[in-house]
OpenMM code with the backbone's topology and positions (N, CA, C; nanometers):
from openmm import Vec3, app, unit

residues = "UNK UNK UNK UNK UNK UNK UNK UNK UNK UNK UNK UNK UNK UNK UNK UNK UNK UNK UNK UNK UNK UNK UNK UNK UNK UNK UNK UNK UNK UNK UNK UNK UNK UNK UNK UNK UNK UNK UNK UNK UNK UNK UNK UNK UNK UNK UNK UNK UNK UNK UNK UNK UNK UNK UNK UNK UNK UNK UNK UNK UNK UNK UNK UNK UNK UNK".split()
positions = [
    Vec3(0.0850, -0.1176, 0.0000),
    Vec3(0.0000, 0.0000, 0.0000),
    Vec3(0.0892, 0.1234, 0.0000),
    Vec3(0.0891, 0.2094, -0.1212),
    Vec3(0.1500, 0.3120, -0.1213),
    Vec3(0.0578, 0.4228, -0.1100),
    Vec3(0.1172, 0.5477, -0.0481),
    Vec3(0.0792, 0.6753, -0.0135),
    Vec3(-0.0870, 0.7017, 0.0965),
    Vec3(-0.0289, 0.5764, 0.2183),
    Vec3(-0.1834, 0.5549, 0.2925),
    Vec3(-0.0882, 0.6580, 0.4006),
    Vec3(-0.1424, 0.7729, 0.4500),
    Vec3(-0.1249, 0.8222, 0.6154),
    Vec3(-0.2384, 0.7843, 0.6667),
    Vec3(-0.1194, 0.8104, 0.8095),
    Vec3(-0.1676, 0.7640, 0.9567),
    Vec3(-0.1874, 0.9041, 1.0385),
    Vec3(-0.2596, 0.9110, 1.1079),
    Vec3(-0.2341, 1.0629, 1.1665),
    Vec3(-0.2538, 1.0045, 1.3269),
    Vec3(-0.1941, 1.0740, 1.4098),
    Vec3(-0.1618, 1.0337, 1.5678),
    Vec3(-0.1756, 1.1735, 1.6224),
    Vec3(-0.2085, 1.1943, 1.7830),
    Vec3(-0.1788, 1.2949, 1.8327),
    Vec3(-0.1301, 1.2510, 1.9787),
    Vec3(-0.0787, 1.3380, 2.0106),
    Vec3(-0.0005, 1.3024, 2.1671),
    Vec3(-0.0123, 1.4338, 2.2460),
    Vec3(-0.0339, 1.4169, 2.3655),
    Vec3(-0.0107, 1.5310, 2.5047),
    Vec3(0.0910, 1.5274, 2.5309),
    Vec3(0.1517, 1.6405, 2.5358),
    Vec3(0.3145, 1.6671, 2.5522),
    Vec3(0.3005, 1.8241, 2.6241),
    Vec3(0.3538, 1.8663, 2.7029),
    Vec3(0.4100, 1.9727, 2.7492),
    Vec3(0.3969, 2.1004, 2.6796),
    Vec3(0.3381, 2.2031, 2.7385),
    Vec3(0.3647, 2.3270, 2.5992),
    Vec3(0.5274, 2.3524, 2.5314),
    Vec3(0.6057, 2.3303, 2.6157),
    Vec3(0.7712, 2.3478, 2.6298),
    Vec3(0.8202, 2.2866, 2.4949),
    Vec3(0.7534, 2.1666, 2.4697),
    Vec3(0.8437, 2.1208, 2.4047),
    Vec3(0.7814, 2.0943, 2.2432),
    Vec3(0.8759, 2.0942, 2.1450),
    Vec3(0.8580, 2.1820, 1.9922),
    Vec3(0.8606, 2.0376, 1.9409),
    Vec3(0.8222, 2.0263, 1.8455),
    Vec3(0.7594, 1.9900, 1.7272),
    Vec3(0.9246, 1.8876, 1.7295),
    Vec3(1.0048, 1.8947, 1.7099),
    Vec3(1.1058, 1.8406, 1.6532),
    Vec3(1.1681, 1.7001, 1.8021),
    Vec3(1.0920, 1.7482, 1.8989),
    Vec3(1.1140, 1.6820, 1.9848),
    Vec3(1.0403, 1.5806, 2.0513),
    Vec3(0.9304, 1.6204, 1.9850),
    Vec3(0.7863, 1.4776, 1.9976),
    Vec3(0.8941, 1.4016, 1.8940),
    Vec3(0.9207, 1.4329, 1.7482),
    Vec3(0.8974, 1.3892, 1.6801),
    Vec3(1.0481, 1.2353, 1.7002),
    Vec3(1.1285, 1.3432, 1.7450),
    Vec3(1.2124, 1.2536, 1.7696),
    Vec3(1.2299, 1.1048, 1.8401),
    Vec3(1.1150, 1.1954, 1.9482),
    Vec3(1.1064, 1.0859, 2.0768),
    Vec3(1.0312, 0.9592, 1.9785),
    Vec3(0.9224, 0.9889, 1.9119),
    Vec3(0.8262, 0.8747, 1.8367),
    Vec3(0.9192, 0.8053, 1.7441),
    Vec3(0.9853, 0.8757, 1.6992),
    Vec3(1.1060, 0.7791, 1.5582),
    Vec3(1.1747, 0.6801, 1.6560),
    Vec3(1.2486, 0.7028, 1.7785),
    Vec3(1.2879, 0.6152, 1.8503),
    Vec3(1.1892, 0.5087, 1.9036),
    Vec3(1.0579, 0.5670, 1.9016),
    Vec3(0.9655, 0.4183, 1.9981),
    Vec3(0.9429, 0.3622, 1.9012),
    Vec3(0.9298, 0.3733, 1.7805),
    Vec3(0.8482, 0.3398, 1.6938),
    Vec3(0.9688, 0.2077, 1.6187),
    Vec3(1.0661, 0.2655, 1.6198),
    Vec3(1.2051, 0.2335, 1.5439),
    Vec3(1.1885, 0.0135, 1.5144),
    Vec3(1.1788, -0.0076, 1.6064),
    Vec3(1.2055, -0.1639, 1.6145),
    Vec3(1.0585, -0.2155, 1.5455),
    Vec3(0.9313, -0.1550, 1.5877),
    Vec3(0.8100, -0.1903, 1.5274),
    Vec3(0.8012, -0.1568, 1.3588),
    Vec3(0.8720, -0.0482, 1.3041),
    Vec3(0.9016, -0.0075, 1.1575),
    Vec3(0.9777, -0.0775, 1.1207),
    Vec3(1.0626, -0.1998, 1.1643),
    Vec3(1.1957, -0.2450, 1.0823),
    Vec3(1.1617, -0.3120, 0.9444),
    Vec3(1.2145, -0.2736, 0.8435),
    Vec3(1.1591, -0.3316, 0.7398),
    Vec3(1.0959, -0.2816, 0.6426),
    Vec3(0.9997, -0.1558, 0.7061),
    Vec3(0.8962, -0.1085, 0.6519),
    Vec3(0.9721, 0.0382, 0.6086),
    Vec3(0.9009, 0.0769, 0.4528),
    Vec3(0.9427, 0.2152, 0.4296),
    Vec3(0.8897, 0.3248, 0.4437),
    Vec3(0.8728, 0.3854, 0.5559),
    Vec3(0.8196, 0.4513, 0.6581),
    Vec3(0.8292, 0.5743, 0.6242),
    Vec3(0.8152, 0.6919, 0.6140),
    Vec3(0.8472, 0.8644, 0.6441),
    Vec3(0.7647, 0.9098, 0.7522),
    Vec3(0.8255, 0.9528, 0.8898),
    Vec3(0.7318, 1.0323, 0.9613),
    Vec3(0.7979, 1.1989, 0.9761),
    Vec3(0.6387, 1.2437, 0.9512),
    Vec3(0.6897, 1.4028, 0.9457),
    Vec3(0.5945, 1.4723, 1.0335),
    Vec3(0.6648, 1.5630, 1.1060),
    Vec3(0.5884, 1.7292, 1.1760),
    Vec3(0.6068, 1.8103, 1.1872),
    Vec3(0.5064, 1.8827, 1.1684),
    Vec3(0.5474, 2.0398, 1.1135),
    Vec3(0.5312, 2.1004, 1.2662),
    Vec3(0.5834, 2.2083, 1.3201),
    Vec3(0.5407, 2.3081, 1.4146),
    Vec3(0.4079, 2.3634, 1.3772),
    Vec3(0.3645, 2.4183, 1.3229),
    Vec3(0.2262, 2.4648, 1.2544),
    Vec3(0.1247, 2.3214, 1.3041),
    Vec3(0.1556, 2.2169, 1.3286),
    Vec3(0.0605, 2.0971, 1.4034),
    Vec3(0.0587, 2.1131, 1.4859),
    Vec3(0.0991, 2.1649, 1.5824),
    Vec3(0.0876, 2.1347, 1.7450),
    Vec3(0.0030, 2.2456, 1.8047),
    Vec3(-0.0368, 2.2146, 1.8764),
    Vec3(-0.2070, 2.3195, 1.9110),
    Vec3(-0.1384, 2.2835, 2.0722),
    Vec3(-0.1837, 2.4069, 2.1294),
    Vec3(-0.2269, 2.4360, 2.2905),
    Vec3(-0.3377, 2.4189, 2.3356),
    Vec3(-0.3693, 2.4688, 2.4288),
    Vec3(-0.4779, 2.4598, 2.5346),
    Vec3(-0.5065, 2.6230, 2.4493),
    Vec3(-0.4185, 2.7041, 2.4756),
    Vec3(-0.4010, 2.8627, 2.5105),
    Vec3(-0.4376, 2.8792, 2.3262),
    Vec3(-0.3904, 2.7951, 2.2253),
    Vec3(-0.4875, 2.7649, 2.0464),
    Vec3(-0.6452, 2.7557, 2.0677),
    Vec3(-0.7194, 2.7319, 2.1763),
    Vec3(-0.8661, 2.7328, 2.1264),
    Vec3(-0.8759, 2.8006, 2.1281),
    Vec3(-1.0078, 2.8451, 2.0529),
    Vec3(-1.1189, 2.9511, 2.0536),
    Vec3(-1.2069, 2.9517, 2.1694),
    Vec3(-1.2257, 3.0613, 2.1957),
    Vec3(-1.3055, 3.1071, 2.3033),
    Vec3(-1.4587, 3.0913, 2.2931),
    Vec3(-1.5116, 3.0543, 2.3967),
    Vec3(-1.6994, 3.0132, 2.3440),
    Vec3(-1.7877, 3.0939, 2.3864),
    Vec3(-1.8556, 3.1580, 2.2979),
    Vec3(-1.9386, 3.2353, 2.3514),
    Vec3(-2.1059, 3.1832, 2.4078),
    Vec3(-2.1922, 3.2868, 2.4468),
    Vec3(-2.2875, 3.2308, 2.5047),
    Vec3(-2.3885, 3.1531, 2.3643),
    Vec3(-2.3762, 3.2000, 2.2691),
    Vec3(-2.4528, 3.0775, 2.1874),
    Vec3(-2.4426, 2.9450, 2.1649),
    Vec3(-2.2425, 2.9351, 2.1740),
    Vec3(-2.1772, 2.8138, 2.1933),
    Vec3(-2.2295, 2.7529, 2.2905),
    Vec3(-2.2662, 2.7948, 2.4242),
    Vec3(-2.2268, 2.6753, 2.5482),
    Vec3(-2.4377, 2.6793, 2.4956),
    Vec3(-2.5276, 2.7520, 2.4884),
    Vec3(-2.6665, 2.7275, 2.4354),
    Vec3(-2.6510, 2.6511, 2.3543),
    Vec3(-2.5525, 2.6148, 2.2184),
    Vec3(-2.5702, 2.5061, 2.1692),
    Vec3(-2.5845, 2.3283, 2.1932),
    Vec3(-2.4492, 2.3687, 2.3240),
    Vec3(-2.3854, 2.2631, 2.3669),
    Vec3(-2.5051, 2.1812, 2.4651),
    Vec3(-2.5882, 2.2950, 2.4991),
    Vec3(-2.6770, 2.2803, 2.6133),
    Vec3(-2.8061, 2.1838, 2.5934),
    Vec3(-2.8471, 2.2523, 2.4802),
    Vec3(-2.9557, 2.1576, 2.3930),
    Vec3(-2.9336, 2.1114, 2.3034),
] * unit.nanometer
topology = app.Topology()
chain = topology.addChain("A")
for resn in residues:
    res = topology.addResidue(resn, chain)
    for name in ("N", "CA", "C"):
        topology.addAtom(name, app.Element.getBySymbol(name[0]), res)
């Protein structure tokens, strides 16, 4: 199967950047990929905060309500 993604997300720390999830996952992942021709990629522009949502206003939480 060529050109299938996988998409994952992880809780990580606000501290720490994009290049350093990514690292940590290439290492866990490493022995379960052997074999396989793999590319994993992340951009900084992926990683969302708490402090990235949008704010809800009172129609929002009325939506949520009913």
């Amino acid at each position: 199967m060529e050109g299938v993604k996988f998409g994952w997300s992880v809780c990580v720390p606000e501290s720490c950047h994009a290049e350093d999830v990514l690292r940590h996952f290439n290492r866990s992942i490493q022995d379960l990929t052997e074999g396989l021709n793999l590319t994993v990629s992340l951009e900084e522009d992926q990683c969302f905060s708490w402090a990235d949502q949008p704010s809800l206003g009172i129609p929002d939480y009325l939506f949520l309500i009913f």
